[in-house]
C-alpha positions as CSV (number, residue, x, y, z in Angstrom):
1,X,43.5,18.0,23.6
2,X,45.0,21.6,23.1
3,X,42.5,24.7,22.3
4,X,43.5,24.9,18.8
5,X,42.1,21.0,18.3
6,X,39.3,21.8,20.0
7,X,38.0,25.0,18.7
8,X,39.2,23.1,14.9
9,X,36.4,20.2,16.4
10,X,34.1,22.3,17.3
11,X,33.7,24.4,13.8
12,X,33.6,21.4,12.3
13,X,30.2,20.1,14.2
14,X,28.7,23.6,13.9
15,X,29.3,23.5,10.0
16,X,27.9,20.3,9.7
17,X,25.0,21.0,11.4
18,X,24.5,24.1,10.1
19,X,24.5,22.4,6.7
20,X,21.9,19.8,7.7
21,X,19.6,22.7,8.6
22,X,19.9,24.1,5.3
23,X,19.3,21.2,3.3
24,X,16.0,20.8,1.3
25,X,13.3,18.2,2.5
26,X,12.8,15.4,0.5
27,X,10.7,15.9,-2.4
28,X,7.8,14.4,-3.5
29,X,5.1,11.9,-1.9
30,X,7.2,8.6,-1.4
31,X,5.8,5.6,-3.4
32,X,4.7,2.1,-1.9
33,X,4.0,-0.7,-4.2
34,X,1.4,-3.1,-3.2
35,X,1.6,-6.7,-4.2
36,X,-1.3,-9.0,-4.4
37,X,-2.9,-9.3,-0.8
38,X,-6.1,-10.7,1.0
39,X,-7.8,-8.7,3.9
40,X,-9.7,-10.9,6.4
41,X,-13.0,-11.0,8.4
42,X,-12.5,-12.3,11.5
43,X,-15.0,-15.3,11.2
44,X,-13.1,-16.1,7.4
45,X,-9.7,-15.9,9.9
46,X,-11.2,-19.0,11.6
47,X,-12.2,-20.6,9.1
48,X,-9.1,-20.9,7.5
49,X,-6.8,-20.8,10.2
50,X,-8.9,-22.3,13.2
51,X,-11.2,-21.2,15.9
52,X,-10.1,-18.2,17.7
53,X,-7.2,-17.6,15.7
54,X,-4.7,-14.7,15.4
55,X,-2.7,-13.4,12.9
56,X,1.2,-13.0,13.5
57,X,2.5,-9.7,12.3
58,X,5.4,-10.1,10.2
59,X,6.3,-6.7,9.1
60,X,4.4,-3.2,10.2
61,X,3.3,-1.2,8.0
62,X,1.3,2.1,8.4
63,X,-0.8,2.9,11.5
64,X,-1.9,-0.1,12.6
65,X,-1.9,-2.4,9.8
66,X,1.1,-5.3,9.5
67,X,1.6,-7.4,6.7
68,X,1.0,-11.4,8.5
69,X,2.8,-14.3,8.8
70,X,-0.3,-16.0,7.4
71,X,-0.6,-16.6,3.5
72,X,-3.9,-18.4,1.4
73,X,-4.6,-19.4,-1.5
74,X,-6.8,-18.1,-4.4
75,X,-9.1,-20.3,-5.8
76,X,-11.3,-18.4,-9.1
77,X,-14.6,-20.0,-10.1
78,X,-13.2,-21.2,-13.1
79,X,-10.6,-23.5,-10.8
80,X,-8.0,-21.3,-11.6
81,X,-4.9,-20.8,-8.3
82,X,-2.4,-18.5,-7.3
83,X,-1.0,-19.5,-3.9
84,X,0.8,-18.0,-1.1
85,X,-0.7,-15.0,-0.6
86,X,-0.5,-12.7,1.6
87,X,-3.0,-11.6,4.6
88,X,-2.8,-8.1,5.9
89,X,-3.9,-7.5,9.5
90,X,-5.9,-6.2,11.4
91,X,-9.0,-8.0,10.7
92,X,-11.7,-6.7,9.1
93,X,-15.5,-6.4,9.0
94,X,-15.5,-8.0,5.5
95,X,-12.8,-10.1,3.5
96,X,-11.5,-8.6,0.4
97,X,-9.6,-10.1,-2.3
98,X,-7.0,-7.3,-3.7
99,X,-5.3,-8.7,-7.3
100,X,-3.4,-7.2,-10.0
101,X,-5.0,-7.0,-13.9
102,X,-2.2,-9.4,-14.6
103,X,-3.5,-11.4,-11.9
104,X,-6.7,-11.5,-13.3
105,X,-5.7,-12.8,-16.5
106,X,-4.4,-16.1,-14.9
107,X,-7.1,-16.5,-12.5
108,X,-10.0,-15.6,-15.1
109,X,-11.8,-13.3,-13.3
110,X,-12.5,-9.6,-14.1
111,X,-13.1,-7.7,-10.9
112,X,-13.7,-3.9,-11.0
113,X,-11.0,-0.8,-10.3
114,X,-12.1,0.4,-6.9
115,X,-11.3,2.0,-3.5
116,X,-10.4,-0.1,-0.8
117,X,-14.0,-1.3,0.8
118,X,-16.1,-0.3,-1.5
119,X,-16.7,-4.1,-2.5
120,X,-20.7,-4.3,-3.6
121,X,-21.0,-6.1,-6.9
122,X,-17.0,-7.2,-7.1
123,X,-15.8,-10.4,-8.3
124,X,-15.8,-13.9,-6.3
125,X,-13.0,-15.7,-5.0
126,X,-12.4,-18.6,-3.1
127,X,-9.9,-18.4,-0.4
128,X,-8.3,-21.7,1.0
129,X,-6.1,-21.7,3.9
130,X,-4.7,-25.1,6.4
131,X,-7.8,-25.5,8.5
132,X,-10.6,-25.0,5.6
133,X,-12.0,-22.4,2.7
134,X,-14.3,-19.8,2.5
135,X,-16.3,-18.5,-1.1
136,X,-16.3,-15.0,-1.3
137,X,-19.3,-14.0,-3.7
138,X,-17.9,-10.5,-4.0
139,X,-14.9,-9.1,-2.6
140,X,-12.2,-9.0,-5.1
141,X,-11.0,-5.9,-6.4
142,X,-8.1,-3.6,-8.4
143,X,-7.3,-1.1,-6.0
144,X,-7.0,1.9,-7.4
145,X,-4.5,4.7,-7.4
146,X,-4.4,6.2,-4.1
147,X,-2.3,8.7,-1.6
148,X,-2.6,8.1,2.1
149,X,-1.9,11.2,3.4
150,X,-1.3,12.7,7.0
151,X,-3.2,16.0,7.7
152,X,-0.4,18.1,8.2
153,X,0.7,16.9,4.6
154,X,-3.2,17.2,3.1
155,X,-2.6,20.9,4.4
156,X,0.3,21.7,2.7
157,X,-0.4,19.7,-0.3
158,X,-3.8,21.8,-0.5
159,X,-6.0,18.7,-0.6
160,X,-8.6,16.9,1.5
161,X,-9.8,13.3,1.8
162,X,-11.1,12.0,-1.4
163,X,-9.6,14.2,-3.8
164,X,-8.9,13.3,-6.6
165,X,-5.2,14.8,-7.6
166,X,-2.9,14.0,-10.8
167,X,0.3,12.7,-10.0
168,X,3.6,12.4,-12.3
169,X,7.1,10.4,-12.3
170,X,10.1,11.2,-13.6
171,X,12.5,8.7,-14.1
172,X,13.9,6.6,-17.0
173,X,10.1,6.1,-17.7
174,X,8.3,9.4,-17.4
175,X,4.7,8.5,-16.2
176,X,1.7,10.6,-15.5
177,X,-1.2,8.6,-13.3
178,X,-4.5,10.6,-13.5
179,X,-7.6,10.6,-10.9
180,X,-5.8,9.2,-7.8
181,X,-7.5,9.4,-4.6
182,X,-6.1,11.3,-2.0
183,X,-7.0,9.4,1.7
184,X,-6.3,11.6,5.0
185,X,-5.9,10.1,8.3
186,X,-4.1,10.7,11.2
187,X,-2.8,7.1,11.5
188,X,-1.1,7.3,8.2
189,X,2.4,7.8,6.3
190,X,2.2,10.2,3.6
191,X,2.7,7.4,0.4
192,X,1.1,6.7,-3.2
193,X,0.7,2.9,-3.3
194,X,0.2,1.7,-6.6
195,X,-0.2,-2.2,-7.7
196,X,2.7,-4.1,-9.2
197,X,1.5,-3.8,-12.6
198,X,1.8,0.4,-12.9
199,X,4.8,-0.1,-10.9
200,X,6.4,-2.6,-13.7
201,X,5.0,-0.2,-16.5
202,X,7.2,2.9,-15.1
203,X,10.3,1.5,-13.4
204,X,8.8,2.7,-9.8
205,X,10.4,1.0,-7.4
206,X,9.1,1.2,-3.6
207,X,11.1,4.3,-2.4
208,X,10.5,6.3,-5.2
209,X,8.9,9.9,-5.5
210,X,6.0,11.4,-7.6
211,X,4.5,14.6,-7.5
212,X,1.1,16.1,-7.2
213,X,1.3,18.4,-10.9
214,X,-2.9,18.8,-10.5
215,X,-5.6,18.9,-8.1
């Protein structure tokens, strides 16, 4: 290769680099849309699955958390199923139950809008899986709006854990989304998840970016 080709090769990398450095980071809090999904206690896990059982991660998602290899079904109190759904690992100290409100119109139930956990007083649900069923007398929610958050992004962003932030998303279906909780962990990604429902509603797709317009 003759010194002219080289010093020609050699501008070019430097340019393109250059022009990476330049370039603007993504903007926006990337947006992950959660489908219906069960979370497990480990004693529920053996019930339906059998004594001493394990989940098999299937797909990782943030932290620690997978989503499992191992789907149940929903039985309501009024007899009413939807089948093959998902479990999300790790285990859990209690089971929860987490639907969409169009779920809830073909299983008949009403559960409340809430944070993850905070299950006192939720809706029942039986789950049923291959070795046997459990009846949960609470433990089915609507999750509500909510950011998981890094600190270094909870810094920037000017908010803490448990905020409560506006967001906004402008696409072919401008949407606003008011009171969503803002979760800070080290463990997380920074990400909005939102149900399938508001994601339907405003042609949000998982990928897609909101802003924070008020805190």
């Amino acid at each position: 290769m003759n010194n002219n080709l080289v010093d020609l090769v050699t501008a070019s990398v430097v340019n393109i680099l250059k022009q990476t450095e330049t370039e603007p980071k993504e903007q926006g809090i990337r947006v992950g849309v959660s489908a219906r999904h069960v979370h497990l206690s480990q004693s529920d896990l053996e019930t339906l699955f059998g004594k001493g059982y394990k989940l098999t991660p299937k797909k990782m998602l943030m932290g620690d958390q997978f989503a499992a290899e191992e789907c149940v079904t929903l039985v309501s109190p009024s007899l009413r199923t939807i089948e093959g759904v998902r479990v999300l690992g790790p285990v859990r100290s209690q089971s929860q139950v987490e639907v969409s409100r169009t779920d809830t119109f073909k299983l008949k139930v009403s559960p409340p809008v809430r944070p993850s956990g905070e299950l006192a007083g939720s809706a029942p649900m039986a789950l049923v899986g291959p070795k046997g069923s459990v009846f949960l007398n609470e433990g089915t929610i609507i999750a509500n709006r909510h950011i998981h958050m890094t600190p270094a992004d909870a810094a920037e962003y000017g908010v803490k854990d448990n905020d409560i932030v506006d967001v906004e998303i402008e696409n072919s279906k401008p949407t606003k989304y008011y009171n969503v909780q803002v979760r800070v962990c080290e463990d997380f990604d920074t990400e909005m998840h939102i149900d399938t429902d508001d994601a339907n509603a405003a042609a949000i797709k998982n990928g897609d970016r909101v802003r924070i317009i008020s805190k």
